[in-house]
PyMOL Python script that loads the backbone (N, CA, C, O; Angstrom):
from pymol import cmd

cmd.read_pdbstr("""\
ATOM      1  N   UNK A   1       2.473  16.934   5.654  1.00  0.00           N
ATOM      2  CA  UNK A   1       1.642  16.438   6.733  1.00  0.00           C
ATOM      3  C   UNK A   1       0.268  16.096   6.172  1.00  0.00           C
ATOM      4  O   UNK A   1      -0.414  16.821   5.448  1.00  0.00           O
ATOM      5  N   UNK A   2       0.049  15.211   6.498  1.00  0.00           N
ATOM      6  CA  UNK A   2      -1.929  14.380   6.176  1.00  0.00           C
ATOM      7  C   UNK A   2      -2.581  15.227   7.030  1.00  0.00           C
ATOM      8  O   UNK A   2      -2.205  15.800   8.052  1.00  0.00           O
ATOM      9  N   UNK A   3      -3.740  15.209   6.370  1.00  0.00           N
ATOM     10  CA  UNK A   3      -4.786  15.804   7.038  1.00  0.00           C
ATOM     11  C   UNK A   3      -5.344  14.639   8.078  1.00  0.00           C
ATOM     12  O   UNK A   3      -5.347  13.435   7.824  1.00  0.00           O
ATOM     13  N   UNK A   4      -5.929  15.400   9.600  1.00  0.00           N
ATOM     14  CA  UNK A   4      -6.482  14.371  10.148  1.00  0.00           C
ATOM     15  C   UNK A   4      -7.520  13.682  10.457  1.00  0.00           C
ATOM     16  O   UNK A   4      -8.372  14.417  10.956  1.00  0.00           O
ATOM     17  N   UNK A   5      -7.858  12.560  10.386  1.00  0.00           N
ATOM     18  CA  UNK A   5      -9.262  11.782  10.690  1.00  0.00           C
ATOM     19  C   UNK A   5      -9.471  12.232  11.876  1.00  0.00           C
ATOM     20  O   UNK A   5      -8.603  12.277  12.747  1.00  0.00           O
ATOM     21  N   UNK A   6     -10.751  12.636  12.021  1.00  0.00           N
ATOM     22  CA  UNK A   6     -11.346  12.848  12.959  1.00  0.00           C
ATOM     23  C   UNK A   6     -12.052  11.699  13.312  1.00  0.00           C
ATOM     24  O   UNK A   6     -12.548  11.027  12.408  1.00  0.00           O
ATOM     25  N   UNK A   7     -12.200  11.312  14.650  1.00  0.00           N
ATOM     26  CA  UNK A   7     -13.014   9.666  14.934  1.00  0.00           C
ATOM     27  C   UNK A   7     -14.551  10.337  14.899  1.00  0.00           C
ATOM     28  O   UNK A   7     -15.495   9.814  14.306  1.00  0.00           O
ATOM     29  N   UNK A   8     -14.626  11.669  15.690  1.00  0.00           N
ATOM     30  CA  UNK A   8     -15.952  11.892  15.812  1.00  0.00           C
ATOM     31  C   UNK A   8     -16.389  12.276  14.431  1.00  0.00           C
ATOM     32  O   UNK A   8     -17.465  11.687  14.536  1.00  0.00           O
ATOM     33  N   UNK A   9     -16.434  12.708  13.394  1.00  0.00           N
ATOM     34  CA  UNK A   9     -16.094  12.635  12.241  1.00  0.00           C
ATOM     35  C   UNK A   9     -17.135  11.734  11.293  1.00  0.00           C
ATOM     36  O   UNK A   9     -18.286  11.790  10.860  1.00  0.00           O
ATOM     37  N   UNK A  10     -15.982  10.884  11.260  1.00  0.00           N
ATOM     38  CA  UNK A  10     -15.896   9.434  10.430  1.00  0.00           C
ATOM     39  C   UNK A  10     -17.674   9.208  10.168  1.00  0.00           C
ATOM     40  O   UNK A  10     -17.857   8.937   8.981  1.00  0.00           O
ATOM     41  N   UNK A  11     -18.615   9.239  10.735  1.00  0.00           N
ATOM     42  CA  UNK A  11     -19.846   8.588  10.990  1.00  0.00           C
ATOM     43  C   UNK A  11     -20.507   9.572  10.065  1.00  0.00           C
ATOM     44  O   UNK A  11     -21.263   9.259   9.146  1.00  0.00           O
ATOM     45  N   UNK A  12     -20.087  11.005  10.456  1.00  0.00           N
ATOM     46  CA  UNK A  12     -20.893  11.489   9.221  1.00  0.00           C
ATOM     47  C   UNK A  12     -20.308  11.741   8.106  1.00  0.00           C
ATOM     48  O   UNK A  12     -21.005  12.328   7.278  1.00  0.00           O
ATOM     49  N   UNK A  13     -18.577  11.327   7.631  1.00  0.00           N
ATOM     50  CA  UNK A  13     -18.488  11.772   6.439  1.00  0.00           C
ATOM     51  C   UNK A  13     -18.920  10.441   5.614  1.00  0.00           C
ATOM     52  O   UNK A  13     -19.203  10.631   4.431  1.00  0.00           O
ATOM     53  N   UNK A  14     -18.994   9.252   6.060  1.00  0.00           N
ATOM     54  CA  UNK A  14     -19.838   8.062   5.231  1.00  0.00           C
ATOM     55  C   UNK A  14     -20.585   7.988   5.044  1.00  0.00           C
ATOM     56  O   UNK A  14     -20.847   7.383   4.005  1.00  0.00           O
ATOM     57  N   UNK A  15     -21.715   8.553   5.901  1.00  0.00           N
ATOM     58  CA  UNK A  15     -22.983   9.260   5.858  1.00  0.00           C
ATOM     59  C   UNK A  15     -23.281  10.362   4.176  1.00  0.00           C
ATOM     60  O   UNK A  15     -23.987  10.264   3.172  1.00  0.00           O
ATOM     61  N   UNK A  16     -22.540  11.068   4.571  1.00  0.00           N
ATOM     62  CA  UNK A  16     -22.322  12.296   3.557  1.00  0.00           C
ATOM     63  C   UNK A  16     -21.753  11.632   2.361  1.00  0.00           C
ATOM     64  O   UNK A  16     -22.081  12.197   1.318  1.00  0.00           O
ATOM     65  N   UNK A  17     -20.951  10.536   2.205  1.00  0.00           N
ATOM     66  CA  UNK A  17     -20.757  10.073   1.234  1.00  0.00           C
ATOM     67  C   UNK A  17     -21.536   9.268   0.459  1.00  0.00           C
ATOM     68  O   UNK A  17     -21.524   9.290  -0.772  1.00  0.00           O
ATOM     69  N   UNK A  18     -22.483   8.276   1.405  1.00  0.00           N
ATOM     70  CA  UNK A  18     -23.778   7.653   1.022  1.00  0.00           C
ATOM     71  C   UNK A  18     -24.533   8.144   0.052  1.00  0.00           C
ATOM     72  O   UNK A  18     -24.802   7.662  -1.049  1.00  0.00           O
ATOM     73  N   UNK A  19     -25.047   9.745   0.841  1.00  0.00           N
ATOM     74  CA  UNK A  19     -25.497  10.679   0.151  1.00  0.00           C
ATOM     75  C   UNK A  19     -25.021  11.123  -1.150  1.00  0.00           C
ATOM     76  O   UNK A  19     -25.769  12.017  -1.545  1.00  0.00           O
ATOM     77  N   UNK A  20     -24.274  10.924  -1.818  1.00  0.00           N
ATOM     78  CA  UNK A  20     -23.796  11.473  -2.580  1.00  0.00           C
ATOM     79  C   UNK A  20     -23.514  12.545  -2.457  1.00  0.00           C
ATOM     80  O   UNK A  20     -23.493  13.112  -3.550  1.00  0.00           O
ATOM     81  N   UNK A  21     -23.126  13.525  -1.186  1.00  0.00           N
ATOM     82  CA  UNK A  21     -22.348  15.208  -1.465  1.00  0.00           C
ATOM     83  C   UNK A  21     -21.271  15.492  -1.716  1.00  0.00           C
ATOM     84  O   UNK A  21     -20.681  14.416  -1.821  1.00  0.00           O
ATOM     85  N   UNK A  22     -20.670  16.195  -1.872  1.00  0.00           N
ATOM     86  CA  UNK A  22     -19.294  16.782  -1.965  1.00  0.00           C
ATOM     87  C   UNK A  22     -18.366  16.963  -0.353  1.00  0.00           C
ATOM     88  O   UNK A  22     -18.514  17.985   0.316  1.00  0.00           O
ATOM     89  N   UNK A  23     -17.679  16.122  -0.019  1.00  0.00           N
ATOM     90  CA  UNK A  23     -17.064  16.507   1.011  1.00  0.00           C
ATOM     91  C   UNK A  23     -15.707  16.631   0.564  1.00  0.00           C
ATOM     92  O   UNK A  23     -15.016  16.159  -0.339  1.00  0.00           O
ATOM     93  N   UNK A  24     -15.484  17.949   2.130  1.00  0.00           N
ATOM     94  CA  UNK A  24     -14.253  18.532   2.102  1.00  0.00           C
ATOM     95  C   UNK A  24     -12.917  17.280   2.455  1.00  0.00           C
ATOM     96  O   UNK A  24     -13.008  16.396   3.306  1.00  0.00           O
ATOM     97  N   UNK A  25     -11.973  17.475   1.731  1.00  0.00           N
ATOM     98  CA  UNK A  25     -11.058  16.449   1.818  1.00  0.00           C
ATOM     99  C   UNK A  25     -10.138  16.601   2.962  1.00  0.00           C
ATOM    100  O   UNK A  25      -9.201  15.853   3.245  1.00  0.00           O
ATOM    101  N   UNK A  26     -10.593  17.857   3.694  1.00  0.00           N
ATOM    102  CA  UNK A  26      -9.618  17.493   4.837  1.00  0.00           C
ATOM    103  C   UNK A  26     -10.709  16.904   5.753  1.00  0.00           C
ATOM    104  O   UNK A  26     -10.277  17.427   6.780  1.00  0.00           O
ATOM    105  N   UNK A  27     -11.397  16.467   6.021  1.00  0.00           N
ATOM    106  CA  UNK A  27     -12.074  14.916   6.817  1.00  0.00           C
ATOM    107  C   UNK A  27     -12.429  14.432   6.839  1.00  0.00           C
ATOM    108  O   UNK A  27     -13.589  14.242   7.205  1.00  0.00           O
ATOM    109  N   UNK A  28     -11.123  13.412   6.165  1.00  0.00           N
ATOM    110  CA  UNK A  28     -11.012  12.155   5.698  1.00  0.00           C
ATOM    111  C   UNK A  28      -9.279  12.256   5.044  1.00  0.00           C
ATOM    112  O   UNK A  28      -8.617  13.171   4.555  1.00  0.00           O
ATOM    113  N   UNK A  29      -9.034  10.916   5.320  1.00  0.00           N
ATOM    114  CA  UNK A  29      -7.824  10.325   4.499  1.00  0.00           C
ATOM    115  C   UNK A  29      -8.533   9.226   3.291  1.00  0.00           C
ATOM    116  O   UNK A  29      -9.412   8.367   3.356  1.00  0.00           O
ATOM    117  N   UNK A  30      -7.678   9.736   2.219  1.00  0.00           N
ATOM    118  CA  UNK A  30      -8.119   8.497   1.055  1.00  0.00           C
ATOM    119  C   UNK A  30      -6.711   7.754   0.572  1.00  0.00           C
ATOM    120  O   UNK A  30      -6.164   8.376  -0.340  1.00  0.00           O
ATOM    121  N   UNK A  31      -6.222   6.913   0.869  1.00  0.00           N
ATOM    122  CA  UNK A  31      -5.196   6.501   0.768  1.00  0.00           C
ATOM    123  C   UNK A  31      -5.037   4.608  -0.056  1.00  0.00           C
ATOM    124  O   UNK A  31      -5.664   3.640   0.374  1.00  0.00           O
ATOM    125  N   UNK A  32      -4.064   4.566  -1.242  1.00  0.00           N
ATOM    126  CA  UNK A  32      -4.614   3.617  -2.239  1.00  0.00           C
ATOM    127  C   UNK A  32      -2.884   2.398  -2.664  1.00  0.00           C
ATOM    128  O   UNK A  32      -1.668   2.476  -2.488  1.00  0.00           O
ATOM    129  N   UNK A  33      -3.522   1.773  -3.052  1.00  0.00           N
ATOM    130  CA  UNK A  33      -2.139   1.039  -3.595  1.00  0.00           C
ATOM    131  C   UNK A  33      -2.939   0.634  -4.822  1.00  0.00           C
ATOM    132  O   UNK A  33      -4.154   0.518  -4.658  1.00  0.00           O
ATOM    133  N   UNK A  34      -2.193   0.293  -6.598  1.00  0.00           N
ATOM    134  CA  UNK A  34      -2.558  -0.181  -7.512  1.00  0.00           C
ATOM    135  C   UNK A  34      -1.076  -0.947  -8.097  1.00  0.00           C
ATOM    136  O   UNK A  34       0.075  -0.530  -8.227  1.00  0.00           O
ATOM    137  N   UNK A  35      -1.905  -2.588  -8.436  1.00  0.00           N
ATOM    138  CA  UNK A  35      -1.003  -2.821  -8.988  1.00  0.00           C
ATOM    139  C   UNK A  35      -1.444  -3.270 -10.451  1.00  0.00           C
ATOM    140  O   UNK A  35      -2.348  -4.104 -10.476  1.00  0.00           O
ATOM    141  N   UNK A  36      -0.903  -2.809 -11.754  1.00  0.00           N
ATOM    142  CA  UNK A  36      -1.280  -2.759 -12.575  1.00  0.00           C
ATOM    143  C   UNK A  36      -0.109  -3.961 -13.701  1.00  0.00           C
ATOM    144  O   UNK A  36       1.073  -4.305 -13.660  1.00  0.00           O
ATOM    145  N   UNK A  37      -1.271  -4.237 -14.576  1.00  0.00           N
ATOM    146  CA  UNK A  37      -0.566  -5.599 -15.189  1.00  0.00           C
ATOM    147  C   UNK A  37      -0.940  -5.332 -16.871  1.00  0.00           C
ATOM    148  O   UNK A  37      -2.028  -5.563 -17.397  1.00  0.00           O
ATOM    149  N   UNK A  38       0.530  -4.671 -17.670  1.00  0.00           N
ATOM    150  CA  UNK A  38       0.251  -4.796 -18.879  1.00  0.00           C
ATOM    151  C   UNK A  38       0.704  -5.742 -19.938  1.00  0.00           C
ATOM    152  O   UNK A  38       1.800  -6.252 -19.708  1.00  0.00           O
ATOM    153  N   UNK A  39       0.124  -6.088 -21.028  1.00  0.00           N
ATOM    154  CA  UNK A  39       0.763  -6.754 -22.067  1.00  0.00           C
ATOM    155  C   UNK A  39       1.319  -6.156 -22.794  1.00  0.00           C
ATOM    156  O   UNK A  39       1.449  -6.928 -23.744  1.00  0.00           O
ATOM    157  N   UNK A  40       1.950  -4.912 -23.138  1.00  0.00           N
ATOM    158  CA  UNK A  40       2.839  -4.513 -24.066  1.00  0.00           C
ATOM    159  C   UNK A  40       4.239  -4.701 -24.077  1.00  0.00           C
ATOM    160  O   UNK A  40       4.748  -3.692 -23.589  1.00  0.00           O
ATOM    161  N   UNK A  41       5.237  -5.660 -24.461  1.00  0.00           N
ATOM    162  CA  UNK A  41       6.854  -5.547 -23.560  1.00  0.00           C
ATOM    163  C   UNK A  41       7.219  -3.971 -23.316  1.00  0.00           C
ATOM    164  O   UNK A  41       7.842  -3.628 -22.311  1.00  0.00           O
ATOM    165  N   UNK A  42       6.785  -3.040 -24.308  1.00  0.00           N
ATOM    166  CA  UNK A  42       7.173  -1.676 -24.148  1.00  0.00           C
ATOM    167  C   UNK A  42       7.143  -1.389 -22.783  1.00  0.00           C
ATOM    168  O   UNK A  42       8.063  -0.884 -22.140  1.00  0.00           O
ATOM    169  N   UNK A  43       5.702  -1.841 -22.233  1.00  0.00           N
ATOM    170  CA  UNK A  43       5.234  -1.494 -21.133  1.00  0.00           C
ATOM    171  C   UNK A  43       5.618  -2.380 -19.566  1.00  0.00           C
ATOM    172  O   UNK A  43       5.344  -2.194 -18.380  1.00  0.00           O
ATOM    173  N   UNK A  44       5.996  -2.882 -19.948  1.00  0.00           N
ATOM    174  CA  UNK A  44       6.259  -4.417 -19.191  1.00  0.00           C
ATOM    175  C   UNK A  44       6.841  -3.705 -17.521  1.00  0.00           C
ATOM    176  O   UNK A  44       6.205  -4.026 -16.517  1.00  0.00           O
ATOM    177  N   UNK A  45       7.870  -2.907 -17.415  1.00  0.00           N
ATOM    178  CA  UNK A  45       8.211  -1.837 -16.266  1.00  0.00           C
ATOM    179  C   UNK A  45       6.842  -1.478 -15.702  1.00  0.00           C
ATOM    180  O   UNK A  45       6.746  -1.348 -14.482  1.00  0.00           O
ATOM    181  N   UNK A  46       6.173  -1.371 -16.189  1.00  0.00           N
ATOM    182  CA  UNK A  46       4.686  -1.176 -15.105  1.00  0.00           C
ATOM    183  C   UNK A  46       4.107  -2.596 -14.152  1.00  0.00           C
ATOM    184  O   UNK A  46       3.424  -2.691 -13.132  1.00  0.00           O
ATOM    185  N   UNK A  47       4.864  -3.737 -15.197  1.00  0.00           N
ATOM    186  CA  UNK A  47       4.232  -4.822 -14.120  1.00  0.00           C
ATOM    187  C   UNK A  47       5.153  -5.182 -13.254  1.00  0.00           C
ATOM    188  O   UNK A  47       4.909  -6.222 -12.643  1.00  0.00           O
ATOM    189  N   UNK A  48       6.283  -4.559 -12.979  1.00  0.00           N
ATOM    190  CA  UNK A  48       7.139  -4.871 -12.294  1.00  0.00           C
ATOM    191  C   UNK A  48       7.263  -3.587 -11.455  1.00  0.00           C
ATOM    192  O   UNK A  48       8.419  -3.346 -11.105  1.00  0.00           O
ATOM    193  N   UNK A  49       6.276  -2.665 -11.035  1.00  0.00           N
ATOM    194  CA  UNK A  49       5.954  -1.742 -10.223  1.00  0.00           C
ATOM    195  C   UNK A  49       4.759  -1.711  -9.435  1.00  0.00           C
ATOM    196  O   UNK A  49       3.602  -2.112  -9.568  1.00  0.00           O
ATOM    197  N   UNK A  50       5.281  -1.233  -8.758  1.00  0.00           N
ATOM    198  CA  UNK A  50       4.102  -1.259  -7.625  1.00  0.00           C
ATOM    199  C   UNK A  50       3.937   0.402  -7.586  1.00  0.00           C
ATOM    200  O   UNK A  50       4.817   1.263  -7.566  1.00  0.00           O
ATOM    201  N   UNK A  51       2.372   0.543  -7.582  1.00  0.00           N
ATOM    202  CA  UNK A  51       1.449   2.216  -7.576  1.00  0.00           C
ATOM    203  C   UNK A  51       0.846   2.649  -6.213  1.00  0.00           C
ATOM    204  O   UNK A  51      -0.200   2.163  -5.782  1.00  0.00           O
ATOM    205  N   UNK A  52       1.656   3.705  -5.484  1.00  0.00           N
ATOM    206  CA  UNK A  52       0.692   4.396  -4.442  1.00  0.00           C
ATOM    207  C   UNK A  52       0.189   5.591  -4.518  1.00  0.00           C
ATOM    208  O   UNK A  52       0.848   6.411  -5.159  1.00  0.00           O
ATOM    209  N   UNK A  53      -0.770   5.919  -4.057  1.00  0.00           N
ATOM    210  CA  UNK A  53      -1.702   7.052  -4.092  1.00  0.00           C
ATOM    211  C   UNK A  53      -2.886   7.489  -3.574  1.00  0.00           C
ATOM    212  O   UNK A  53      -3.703   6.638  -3.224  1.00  0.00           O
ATOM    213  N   UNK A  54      -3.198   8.913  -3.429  1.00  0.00           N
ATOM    214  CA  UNK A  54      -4.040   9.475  -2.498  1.00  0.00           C
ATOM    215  C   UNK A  54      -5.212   9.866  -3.437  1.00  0.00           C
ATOM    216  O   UNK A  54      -5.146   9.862  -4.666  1.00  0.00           O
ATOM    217  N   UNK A  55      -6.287  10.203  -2.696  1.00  0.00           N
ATOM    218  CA  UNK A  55      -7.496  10.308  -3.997  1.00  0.00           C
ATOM    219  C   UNK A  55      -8.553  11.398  -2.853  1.00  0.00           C
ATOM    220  O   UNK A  55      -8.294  11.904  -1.761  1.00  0.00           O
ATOM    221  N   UNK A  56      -9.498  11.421  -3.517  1.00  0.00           N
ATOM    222  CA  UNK A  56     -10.491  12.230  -2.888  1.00  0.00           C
ATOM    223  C   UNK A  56     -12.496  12.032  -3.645  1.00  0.00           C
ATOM    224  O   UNK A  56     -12.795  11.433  -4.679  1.00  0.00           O
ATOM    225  N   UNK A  57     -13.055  12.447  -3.095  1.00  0.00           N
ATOM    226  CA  UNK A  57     -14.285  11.905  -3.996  1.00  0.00           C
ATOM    227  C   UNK A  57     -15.310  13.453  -4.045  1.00  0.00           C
ATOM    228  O   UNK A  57     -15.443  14.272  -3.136  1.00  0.00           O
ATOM    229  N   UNK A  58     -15.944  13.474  -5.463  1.00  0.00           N
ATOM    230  CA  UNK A  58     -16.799  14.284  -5.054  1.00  0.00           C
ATOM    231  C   UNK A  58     -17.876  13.593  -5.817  1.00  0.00           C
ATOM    232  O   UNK A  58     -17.656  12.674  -6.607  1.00  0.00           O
ATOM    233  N   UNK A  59     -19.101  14.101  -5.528  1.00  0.00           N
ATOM    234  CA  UNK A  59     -20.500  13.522  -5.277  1.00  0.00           C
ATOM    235  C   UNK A  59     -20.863  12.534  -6.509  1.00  0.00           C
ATOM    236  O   UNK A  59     -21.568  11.525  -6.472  1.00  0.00           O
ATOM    237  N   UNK A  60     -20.101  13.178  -7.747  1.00  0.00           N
ATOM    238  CA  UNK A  60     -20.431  11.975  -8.704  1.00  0.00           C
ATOM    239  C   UNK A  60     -19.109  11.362  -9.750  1.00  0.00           C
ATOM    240  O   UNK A  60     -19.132  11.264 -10.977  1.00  0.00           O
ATOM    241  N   UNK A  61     -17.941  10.987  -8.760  1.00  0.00           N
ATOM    242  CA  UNK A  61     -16.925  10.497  -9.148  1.00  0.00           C
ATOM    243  C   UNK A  61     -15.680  10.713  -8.057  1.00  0.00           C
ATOM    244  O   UNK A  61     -15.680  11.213  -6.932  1.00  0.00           O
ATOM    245  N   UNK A  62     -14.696  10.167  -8.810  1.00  0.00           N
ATOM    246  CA  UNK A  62     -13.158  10.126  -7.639  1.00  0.00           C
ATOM    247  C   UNK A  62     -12.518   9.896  -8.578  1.00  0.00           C
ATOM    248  O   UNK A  62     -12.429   9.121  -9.530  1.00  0.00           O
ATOM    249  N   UNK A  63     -11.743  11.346  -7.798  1.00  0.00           N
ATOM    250  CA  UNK A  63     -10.302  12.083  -7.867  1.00  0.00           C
ATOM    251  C   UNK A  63      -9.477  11.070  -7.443  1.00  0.00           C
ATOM    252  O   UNK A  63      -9.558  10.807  -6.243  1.00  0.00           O
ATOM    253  N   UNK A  64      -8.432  10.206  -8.335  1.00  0.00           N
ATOM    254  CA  UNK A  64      -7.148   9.878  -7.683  1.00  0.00           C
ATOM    255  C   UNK A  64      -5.633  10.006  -8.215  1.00  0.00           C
ATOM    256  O   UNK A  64      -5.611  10.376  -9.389  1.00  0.00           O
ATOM    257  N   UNK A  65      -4.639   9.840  -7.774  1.00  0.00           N
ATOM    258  CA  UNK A  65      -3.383  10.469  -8.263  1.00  0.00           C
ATOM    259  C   UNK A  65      -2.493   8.903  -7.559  1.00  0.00           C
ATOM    260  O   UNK A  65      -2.381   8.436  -6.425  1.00  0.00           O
ATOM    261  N   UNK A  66      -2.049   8.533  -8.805  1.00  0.00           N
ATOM    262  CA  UNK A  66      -0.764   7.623  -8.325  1.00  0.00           C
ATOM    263  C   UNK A  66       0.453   7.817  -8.280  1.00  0.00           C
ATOM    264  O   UNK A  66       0.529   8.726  -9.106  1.00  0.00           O
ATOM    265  N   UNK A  67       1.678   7.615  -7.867  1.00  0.00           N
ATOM    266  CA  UNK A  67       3.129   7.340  -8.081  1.00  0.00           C
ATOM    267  C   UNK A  67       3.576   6.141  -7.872  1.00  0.00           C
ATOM    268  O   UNK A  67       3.114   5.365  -7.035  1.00  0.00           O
ATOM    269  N   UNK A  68       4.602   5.897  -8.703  1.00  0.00           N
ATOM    270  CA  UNK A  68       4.935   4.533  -8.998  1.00  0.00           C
ATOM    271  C   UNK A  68       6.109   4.247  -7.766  1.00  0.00           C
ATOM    272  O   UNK A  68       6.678   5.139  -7.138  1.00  0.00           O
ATOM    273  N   UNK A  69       6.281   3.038  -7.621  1.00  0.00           N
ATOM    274  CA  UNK A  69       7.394   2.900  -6.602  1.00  0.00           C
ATOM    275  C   UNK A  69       8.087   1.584  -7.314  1.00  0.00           C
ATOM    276  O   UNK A  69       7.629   0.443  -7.388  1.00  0.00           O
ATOM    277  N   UNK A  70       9.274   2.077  -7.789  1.00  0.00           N
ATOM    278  CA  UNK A  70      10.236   1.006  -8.556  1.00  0.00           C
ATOM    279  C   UNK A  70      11.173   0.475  -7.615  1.00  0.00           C
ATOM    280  O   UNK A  70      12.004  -0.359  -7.974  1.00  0.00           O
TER     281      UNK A  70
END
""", "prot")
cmd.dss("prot")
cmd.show_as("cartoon", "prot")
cmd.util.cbc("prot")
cmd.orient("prot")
C-alpha cells in the first residue's frame, strides 16, 4: 500500500521542499518512469526496456530506486 497524499498537505510539503528540509516520506508520493538509451550491444536490453520507480528527497539530494519492466 502507498502512502497517502494528503491535499491539505501538499502546500506545505513544497514549501518544505523549497526550503531545502528533510521531509518525511510518508507526505508525499514520489513516483518516476526512466527510459534509458545505451550504446553498448552488451547493453542494448536496456534500450528496449522501460524503468519504473519510487524515490524520495532529502534536503541536499534524491533517493531513487528503479525496476525495469521488460
Amino acid at each position: 500500500m502507498f502512502p497517502t497524499l494528503h491535499t491539505c498537505r501538499c502546500t506545505e510539503v513544497i514549501a518544505a521542499m523549497a526550503r531545502g528540509e528533510d521531509i518525511d516520506p510518508t507526505h508525499y508520493n514520489m513516483r518516476t518512469h526512466a527510459i534509458l538509451e545505451m550504446g553498448d550491444p552488451d547493453l542494448s536490453w536496456i534500450n528496449r526496456s522501460l524503468f519504473v520507480g519510487t524515490g524520495g528527497r532529502l534536503s541536499d539530494q534524491m533517493i531513487m530506486t528503479l525496476f525495469v519492466i521488460r
